[in-house]
N, C-alpha and C positions, 0 to 999 in steps of 0.2 A: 504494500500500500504506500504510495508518493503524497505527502500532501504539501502543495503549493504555500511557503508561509508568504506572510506580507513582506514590501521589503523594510516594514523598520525592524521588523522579528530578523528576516534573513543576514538583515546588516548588522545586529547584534549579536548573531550564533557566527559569523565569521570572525570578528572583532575578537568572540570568545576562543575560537578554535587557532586564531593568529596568536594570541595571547600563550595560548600554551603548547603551541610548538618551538616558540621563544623559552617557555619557561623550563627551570632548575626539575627535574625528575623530584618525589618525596616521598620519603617513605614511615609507617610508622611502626619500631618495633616493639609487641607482647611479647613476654616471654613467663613463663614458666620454668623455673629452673629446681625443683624438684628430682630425689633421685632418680625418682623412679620412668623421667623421661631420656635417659643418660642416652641410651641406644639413636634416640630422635634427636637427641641436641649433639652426639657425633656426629650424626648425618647434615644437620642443618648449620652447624660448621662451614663443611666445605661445600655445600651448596652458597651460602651466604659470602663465604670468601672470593667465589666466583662472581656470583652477581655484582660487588663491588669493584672486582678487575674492571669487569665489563661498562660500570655505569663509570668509572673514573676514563674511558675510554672517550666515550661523548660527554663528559663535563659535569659529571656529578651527580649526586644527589643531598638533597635536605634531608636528616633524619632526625628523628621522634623514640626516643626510648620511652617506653610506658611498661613500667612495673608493677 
C-alpha cells in the first residue's frame, strides 16, 4: 500500500531521514551480569568487540550504559 503524503508531511520525513544519515550511530547498553549468564556474556564479548571495530570504521557510535 503507497500513500501519497502532503508535501509539508513529505518535506518533513526527508528533513528527518537527511538528519540521520548525517547522524552519530547510538547505542544503549542493558546488561545483566549475573553468574549464571557467564556462557552468554563470553559470547556477547566478542560479538560486541566486533561490532565496535566495525562502527569505529564509519565514525562511531554514542553509547548509553544502563544498569
Amino acid at each position: 500500500m503507497t500513500t501519497n503524503l502532503p508535501a509539508s508531511h513529505a518535506k518533513q520525513v526527508a528533513e528527518f531521514l537527511q538528519k540521520q544519515r548525517t547522524a552519530r550511530g547510538r547505542l544503549i547498553f542493558a546488561l545483566d551480569a549475573t553468574a549464571s549468564r557467564q556462557p552468554t556474556w563470553d559470547a556477547s564479548v566478542q560479538l560486541q568487540a566486533q561490532m565496535f571495530e566495525e562502527a569505529g570504521k564509519i565514525g562511531g557510535l554514542e553509547v548509553q550504559l544502563v544498569y
